[in-house]
Backbone as JSON, one array per atom type, in Angstrom:
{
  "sequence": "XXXXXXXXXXXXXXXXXXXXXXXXXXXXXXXXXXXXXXXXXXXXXXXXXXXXXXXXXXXXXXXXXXXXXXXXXXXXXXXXXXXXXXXXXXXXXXXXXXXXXXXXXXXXXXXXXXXXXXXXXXXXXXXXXXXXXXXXXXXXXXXXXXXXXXXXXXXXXXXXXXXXXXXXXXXXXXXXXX",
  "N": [[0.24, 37.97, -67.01], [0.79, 39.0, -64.47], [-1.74, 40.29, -63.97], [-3.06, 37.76, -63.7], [-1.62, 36.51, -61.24], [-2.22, 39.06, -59.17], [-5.09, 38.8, -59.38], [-5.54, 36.2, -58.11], [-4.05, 36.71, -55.49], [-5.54, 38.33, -54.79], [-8.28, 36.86, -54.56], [-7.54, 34.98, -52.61], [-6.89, 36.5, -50.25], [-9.91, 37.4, -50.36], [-10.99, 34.7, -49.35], [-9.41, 34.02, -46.9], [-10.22, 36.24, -45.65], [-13.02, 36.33, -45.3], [-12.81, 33.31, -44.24], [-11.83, 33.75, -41.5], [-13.61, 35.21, -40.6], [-15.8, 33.34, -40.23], [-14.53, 31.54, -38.4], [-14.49, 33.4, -36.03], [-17.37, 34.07, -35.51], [-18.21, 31.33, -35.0], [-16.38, 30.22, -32.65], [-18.44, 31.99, -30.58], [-20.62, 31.63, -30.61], [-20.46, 28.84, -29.84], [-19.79, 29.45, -26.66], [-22.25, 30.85, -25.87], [-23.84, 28.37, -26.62], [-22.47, 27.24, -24.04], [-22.97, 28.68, -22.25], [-25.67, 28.12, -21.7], [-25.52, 25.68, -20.47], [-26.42, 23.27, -18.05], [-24.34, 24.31, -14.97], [-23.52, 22.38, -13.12], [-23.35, 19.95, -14.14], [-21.43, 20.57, -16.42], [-18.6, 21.62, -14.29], [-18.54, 19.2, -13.45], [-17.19, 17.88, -14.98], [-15.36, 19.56, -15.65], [-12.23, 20.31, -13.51], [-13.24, 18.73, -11.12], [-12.38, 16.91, -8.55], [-11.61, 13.51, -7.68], [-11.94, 12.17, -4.31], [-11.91, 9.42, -2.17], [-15.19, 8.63, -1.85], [-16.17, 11.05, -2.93], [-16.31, 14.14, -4.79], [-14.67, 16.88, -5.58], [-14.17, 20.52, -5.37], [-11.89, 23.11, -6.03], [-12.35, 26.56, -5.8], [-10.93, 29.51, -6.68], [-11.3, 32.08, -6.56], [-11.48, 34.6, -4.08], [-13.96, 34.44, -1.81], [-16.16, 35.62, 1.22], [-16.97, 33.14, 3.66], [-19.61, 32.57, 3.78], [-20.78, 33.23, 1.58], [-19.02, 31.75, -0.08], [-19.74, 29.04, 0.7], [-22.53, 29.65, 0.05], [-22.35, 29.62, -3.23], [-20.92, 27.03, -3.62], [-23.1, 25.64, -3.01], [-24.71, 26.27, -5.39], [-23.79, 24.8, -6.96], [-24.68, 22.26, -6.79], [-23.01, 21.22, -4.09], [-21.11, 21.37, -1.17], [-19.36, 23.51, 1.23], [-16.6, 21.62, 1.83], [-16.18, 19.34, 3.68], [-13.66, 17.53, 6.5], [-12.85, 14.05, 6.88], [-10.74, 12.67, 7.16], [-7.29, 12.7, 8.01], [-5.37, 11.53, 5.62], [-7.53, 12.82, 3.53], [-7.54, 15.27, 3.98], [-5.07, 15.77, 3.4], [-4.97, 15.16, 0.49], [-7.31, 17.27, 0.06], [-5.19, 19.2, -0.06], [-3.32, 18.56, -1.7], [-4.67, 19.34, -3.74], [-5.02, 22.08, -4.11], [-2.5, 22.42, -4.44], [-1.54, 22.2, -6.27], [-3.29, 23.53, -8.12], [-2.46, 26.1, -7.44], [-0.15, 26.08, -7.01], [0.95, 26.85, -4.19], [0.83, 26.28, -0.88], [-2.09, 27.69, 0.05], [-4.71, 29.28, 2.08], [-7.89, 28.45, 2.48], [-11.67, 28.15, 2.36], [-12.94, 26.3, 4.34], [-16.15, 23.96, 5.2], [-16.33, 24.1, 8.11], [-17.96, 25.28, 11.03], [-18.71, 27.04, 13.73], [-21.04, 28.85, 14.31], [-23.67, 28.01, 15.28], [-23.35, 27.1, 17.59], [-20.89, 28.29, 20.17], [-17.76, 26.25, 20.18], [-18.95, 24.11, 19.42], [-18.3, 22.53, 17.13], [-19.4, 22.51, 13.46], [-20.19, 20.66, 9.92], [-21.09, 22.03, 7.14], [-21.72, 20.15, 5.21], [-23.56, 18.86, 6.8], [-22.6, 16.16, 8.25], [-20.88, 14.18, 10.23], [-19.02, 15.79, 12.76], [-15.8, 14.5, 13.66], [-13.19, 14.24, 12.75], [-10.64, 16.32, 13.2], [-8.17, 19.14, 12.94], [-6.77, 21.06, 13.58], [-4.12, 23.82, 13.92], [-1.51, 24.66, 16.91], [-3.34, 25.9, 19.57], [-5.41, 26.87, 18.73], [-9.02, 25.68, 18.34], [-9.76, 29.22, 18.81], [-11.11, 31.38, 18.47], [-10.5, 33.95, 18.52], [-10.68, 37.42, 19.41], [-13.16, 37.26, 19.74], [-16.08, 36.27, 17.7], [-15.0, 34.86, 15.52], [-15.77, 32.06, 13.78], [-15.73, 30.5, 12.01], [-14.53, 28.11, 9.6], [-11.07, 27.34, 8.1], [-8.32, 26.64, 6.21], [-4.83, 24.98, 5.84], [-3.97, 27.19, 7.32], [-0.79, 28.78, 8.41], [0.02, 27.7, 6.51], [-0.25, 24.85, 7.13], [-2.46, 23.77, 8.9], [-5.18, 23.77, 10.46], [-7.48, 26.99, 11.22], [-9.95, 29.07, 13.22], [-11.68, 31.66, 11.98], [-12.88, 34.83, 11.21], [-16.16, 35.18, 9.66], [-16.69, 36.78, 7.6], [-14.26, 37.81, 6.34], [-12.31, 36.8, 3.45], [-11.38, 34.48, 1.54], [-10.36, 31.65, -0.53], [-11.95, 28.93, -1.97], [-12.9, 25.33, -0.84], [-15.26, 23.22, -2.09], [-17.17, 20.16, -1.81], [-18.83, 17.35, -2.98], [-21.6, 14.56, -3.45], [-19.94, 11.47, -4.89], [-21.89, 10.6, -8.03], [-22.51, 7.36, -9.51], [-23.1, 6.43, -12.78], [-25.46, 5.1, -14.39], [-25.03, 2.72, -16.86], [-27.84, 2.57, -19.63]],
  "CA": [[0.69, 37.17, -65.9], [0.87, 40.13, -63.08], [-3.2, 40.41, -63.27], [-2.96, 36.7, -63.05], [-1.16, 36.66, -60.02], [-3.36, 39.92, -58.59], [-6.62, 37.92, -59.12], [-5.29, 35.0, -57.09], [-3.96, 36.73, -54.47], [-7.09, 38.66, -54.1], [-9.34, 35.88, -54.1], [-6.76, 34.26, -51.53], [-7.38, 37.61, -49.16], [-11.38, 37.29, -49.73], [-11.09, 33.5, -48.77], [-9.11, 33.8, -45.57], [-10.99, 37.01, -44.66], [-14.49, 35.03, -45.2], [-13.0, 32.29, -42.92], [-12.07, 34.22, -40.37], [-15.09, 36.05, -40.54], [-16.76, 32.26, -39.86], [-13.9, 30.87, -37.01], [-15.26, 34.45, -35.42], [-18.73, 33.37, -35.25], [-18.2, 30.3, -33.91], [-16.44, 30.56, -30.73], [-19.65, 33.27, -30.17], [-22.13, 30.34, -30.45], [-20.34, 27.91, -28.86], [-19.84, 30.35, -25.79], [-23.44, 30.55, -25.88], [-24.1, 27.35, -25.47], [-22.1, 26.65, -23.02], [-23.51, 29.27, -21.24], [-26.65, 27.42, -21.56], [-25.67, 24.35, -19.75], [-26.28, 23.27, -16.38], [-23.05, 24.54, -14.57], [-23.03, 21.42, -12.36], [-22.46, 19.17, -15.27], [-20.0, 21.28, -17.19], [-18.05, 21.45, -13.86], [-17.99, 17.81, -13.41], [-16.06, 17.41, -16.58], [-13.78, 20.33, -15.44], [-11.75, 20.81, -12.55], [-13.6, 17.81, -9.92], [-11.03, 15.65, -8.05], [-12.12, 12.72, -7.04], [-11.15, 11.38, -3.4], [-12.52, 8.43, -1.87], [-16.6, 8.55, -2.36], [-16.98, 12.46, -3.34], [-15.23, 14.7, -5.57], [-13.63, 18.3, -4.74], [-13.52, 21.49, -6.6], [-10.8, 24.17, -5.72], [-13.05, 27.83, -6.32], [-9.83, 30.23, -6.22], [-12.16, 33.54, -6.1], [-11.98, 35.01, -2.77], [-15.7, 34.84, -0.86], [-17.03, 35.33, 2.33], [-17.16, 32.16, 4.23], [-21.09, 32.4, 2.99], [-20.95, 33.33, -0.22], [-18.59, 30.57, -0.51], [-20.83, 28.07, 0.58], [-24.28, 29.63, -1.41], [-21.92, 29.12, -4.58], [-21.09, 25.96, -3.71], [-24.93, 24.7, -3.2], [-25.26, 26.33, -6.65], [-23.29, 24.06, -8.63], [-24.79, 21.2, -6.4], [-22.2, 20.8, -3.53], [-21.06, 22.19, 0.06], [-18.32, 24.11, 1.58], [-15.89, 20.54, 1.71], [-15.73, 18.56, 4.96], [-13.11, 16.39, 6.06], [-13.2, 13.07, 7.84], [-9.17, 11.95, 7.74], [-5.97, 12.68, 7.47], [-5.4, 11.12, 4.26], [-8.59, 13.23, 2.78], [-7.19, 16.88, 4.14], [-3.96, 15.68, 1.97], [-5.44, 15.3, -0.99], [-7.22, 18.61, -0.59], [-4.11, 20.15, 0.77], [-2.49, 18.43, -3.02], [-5.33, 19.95, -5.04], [-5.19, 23.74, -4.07], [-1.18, 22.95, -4.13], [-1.78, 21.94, -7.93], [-3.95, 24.59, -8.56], [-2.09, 27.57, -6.8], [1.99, 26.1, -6.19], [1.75, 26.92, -2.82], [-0.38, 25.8, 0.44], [-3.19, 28.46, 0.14], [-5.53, 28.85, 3.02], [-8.93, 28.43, 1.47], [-12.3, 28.06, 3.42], [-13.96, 24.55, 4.14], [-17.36, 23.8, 5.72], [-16.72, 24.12, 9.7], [-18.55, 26.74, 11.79], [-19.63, 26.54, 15.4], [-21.43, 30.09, 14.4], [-24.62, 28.0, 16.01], [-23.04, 27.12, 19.36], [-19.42, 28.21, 20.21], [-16.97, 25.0, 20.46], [-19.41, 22.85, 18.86], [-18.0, 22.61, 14.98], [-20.37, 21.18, 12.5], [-20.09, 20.81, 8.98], [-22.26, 22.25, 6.39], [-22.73, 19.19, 4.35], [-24.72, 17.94, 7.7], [-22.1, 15.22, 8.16], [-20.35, 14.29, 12.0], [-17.29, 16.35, 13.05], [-15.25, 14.23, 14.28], [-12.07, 14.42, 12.31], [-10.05, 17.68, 12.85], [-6.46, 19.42, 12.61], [-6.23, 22.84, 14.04], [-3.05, 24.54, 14.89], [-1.42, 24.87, 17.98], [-3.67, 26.88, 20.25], [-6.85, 26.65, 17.99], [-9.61, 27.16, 17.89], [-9.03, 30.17, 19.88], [-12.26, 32.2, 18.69], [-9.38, 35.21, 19.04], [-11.07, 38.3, 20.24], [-14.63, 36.94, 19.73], [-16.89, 36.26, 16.4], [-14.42, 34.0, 14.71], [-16.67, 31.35, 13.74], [-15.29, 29.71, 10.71], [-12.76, 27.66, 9.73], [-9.89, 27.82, 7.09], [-7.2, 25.51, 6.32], [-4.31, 25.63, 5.36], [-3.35, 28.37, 8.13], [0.58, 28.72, 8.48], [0.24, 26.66, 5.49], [-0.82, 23.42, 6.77], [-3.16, 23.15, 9.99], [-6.97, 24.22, 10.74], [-8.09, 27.84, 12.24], [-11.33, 29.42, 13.23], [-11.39, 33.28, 11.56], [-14.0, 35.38, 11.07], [-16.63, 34.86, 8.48], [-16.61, 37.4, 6.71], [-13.14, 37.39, 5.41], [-12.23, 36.79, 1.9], [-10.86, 33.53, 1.02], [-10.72, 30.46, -1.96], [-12.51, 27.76, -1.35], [-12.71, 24.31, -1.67], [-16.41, 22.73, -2.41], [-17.16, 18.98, -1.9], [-20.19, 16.78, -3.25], [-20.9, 13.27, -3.32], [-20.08, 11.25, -6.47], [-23.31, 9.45, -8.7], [-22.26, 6.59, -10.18], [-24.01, 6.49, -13.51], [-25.16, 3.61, -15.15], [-25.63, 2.85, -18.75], [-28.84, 2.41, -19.78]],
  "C": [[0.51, 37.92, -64.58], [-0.66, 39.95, -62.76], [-3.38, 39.13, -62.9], [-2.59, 36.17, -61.49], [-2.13, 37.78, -58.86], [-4.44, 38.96, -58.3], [-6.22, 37.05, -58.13], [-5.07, 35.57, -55.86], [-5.28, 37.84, -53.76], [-7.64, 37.95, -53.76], [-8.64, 34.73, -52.64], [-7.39, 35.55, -50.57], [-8.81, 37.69, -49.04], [-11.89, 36.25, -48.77], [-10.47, 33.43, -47.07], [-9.9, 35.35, -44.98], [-12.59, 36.53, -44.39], [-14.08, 34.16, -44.26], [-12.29, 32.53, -41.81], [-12.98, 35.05, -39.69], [-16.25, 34.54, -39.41], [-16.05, 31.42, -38.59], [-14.35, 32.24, -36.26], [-16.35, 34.12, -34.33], [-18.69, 32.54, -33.99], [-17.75, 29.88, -32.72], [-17.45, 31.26, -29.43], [-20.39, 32.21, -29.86], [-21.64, 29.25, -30.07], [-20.37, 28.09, -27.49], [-20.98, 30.21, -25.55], [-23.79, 29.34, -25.46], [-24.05, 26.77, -24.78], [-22.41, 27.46, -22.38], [-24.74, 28.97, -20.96], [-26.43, 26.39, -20.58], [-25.9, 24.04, -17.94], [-25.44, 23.19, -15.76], [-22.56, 23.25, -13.93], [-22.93, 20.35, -13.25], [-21.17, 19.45, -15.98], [-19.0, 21.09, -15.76], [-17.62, 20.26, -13.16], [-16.74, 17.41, -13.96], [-14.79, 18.2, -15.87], [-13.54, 20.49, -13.97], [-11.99, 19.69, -11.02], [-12.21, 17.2, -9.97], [-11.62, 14.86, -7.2], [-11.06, 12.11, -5.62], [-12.05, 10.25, -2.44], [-14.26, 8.66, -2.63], [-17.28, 9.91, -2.75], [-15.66, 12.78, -4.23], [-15.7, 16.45, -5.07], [-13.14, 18.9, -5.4], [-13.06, 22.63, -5.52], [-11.5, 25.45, -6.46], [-11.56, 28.81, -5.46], [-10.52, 31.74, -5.5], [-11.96, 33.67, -4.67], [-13.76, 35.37, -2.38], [-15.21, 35.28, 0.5], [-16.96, 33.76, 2.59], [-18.95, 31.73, 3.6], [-21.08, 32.62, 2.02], [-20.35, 32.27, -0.82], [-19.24, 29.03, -0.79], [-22.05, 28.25, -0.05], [-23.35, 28.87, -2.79], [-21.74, 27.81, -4.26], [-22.17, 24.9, -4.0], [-24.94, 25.01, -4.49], [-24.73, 25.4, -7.87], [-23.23, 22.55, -7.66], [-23.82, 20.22, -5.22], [-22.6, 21.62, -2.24], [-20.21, 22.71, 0.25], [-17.59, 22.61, 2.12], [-15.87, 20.27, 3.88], [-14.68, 17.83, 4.66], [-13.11, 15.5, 7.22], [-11.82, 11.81, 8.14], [-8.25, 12.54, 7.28], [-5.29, 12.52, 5.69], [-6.77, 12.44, 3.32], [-7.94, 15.04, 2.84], [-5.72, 16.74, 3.09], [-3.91, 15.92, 0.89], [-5.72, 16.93, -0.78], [-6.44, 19.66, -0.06], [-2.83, 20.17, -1.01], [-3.64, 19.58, -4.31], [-5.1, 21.37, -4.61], [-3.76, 23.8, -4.3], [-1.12, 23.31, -5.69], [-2.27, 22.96, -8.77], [-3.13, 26.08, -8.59], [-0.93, 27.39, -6.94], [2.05, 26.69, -5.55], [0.6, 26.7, -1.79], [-1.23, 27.56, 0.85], [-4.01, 28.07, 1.16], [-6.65, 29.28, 1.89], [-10.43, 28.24, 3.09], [-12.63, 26.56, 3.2], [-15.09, 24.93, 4.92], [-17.23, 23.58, 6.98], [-16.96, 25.23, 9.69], [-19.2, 26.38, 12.89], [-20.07, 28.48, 15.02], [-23.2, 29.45, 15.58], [-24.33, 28.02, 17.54], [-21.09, 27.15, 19.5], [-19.09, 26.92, 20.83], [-17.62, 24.25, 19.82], [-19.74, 23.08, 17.22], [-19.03, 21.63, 14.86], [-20.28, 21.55, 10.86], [-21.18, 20.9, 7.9], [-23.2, 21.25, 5.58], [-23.94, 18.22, 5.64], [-23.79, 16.56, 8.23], [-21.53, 15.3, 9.35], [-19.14, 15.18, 12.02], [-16.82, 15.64, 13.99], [-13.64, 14.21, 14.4], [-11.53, 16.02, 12.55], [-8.63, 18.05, 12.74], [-5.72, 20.99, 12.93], [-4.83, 22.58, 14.72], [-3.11, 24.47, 16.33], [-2.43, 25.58, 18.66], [-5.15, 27.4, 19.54], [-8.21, 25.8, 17.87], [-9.89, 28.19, 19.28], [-10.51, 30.84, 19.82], [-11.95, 33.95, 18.83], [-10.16, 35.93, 19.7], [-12.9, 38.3, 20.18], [-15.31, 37.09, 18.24], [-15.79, 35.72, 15.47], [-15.07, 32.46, 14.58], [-17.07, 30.28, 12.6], [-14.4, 29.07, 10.64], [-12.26, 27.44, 8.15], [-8.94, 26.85, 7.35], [-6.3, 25.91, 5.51], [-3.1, 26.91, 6.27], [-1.6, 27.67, 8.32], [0.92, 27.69, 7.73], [-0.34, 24.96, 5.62], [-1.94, 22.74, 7.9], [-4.87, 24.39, 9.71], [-6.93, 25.63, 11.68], [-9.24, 28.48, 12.11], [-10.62, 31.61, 12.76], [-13.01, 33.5, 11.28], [-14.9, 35.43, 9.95], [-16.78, 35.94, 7.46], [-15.75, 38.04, 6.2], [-13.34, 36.82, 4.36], [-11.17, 35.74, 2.04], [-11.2, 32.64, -0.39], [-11.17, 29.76, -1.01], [-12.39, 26.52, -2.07], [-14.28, 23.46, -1.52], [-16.08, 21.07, -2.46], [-18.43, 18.42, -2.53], [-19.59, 14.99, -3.17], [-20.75, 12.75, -5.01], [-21.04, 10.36, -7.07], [-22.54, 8.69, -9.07], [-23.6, 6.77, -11.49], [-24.34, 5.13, -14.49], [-25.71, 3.67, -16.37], [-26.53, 2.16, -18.69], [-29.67, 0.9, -19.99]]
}
């Protein structure tokens, strides 16, 4: 009876070490191929927030004001414009969602071509804005970006090459079935 018992619980210890040998594996090669995929699909699925006709991903990483925006182009977007009230809300709710607490992050203004005259990366009008009191100031010269968020909830121009999160916009496809 004892070797009885032995045998079994051996072959029980080969069996769960064999299939953890094989749940191993497979997180490896699924990894894989999701490192295959084209990032701007996979991040559709994860993390977009849709608000009126685009959707809006929250990149926590601190960039550069540029590095922020190259990554953005790379997964098919821009450094986020906004064009109301209502729209800076939302992404004033998604970074709150993300972070629990009003994070300044970067968006897509920069008068780096002509001081005073903001324009937004996706190419789109500036007409909507929300700076702080006394902003944009341009402080002691070469502030040439803008950030939201400042003192938690209004617009300021800072220098671009500061380290912030960002928030990326694109527009949204509709897709139609075939």
């Amino acid at each position: 009876m004892k070797i009885l018992v032995v045998c079994v619980l051996g072959c029980a210890v080969v069996v769960l070490v064999g299939a953890a040998a094989v749940e191993e594996e497979k997180p490896q090669n699924d990894q894989t191929e999701l490192t295959n995929l084209d990032k701007r699909y996979l991040l559709y699925f994860r993390g977009w927030s849709r608000i009126n006709n685009r959707l809006f991903y929250y990149v926590p990483k601190p960039m550069t004001w540029t590095q922020a925006e190259k990554y953005c182009q790379s997964i098919g977007a821009n450094l986020a414009s906004v064009h109301s009230r209502y729209e800076y809300q939302r992404i004033q709710k998604l970074i709150f969602v993300a972070t629990h607490a009003k994070r300044e992050a970067w968006i897509g203004g920069s008068d780096a071509q002509q001081e005073r005259t903001w324009l937004w990366s996706d190419g789109s009008v500036f007409r909507y804005s929300y700076w702080c009191p006394r902003e944009p100031n341009n402080g002691s010269g070469g502030q040439h970006c803008l950030q939201m968020n400042h003192r938690g909830w209004c617009w300021d121009d800072l220098q671009c090459y500061a380290r912030r999160p960002s928030v990326c916009a694109k527009k949204r496809h509709t897709w139609r079935r075939g």
